[in-house]
N, C-alpha and C positions, 0 to 999 in steps of 0.2 A: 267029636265030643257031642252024646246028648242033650241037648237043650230042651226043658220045655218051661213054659209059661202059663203065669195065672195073675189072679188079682192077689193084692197083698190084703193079709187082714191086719188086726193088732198085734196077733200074736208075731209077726214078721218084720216088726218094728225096729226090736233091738238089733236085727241082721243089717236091716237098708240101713240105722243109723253106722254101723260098724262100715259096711262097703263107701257108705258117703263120706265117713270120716278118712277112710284109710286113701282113697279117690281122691279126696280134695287133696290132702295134702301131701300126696305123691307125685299130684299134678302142679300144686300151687304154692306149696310153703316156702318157696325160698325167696318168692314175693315180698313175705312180710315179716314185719318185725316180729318174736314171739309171744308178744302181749296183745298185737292186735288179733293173730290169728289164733290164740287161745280165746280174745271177746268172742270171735266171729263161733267158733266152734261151741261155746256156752251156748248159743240160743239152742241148740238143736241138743232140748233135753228131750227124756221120755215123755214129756206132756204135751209138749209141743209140736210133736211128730203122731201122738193120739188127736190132739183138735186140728192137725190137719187131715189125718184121714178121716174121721167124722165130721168134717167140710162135706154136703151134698155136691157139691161142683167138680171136687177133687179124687183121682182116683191114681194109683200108683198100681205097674204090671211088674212083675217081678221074671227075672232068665234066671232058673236054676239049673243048674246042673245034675245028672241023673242020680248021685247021692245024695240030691235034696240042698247042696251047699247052693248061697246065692253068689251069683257070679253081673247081676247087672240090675235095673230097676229104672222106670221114666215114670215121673211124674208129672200129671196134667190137670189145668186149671181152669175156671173163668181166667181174664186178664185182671195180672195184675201192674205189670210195666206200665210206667208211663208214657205207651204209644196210645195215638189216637187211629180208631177201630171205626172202619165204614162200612159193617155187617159184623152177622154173628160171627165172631172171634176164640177159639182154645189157645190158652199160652202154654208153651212145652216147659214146666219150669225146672224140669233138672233129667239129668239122661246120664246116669253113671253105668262103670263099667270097669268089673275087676280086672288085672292087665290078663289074665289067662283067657277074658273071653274076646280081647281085641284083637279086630280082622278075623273071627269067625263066623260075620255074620248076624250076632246077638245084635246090634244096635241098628241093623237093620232093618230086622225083628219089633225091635221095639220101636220104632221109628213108623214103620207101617201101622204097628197096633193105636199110634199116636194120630194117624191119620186116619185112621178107620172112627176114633174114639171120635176124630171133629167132626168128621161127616156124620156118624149115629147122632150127633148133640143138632146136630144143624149149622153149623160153621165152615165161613167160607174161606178162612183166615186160619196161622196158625201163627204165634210170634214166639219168640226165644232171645235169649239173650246168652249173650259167648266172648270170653274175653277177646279183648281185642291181638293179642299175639300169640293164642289157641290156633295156629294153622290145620293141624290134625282136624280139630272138630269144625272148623270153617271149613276145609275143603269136604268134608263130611255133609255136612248140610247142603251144602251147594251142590251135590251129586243128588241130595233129594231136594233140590228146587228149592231151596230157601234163598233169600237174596238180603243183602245190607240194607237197610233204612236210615240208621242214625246213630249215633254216641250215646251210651249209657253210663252214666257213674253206677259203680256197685261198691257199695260202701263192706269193709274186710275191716274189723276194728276200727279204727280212728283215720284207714289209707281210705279212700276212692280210688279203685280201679276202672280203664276207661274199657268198659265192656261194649256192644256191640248191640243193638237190636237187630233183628231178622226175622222174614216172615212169608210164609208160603201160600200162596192164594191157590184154593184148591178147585 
């Protein structure tokens, strides 16, 4: 499969919300009740996915596929986890990936550009957070040097999920 990569604009918006939606909840929904994980999927309207791309700090790479279809997308941040940072710090704050482009690579890709992104910012740190029974993307990160620090609540509607920090000192 051809892959290539770019920075997402506005216009790209309505696709990464579509692969996020469709991601989450193929990975996650059976998690929650219907009501919490319709709250959780409300915040991510079209405004809110505009004022975080025109966030200076924040930037989102897109893996498209050679018809132009997206197929994956990482977005990276200042820190906003509640870990405590002992040098400049990027947070990885979401790394999806439609299932066509799992295990070819793509989030490898983006995972690099994720690390290239810390080092151009001046950061020595990267952190993430990952559900705690996410084995896939835990053994994934751990293959690029990311390691556990602590418990994380991620609040999904009205549950707290016990998610996971992690972080790669580069």
């Amino acid at each position: 499969m051809t892959v290539t990569y770019r920075d997402a604009t506005p216009a790209d918006l309505i696709a990464v919300d579509a692969l996020f939606r469709d991601s989450f909840v193929a990975t996650f929904a059976h998690l929650y009740d219907p009501a919490d994980l319709a709250a959780f999927l409300a915040q991510f309207t079209p405004e809110a996915w505009a004022g975080e791309l025109a966030q200076p700090d924040l930037s989102i790479r897109l893996a498209e596929r050679g018809d132009g279809t997206l197929i994956g997308f990482a977005k990276v941040s200042d820190v906003e986890l509640p870990v405590e940072t002992t040098g400049p710090t990027l947070e990885l704050r979401q790394l999806y990936l439609a299932n066509v482009a799992k295990g070819q690579g793509v989030a490898d890709a983006l995972t690099q550009w994720v690390k290239d992104q810390a080092r151009a910012r001046g950061a020595e740190t990267i952190v993430l957070s990952v559900y705690k029974d996410n084995d896939r993307a835990k053994r994934f990160y751990a293959r690029h040097g990311f390691a556990y620090v602590k418990p994380y609540a991620f609040k999904v509607g009205e549950q707290y999920d016990e998610d996971e920090i992690w972080t790669l000192k580069l």
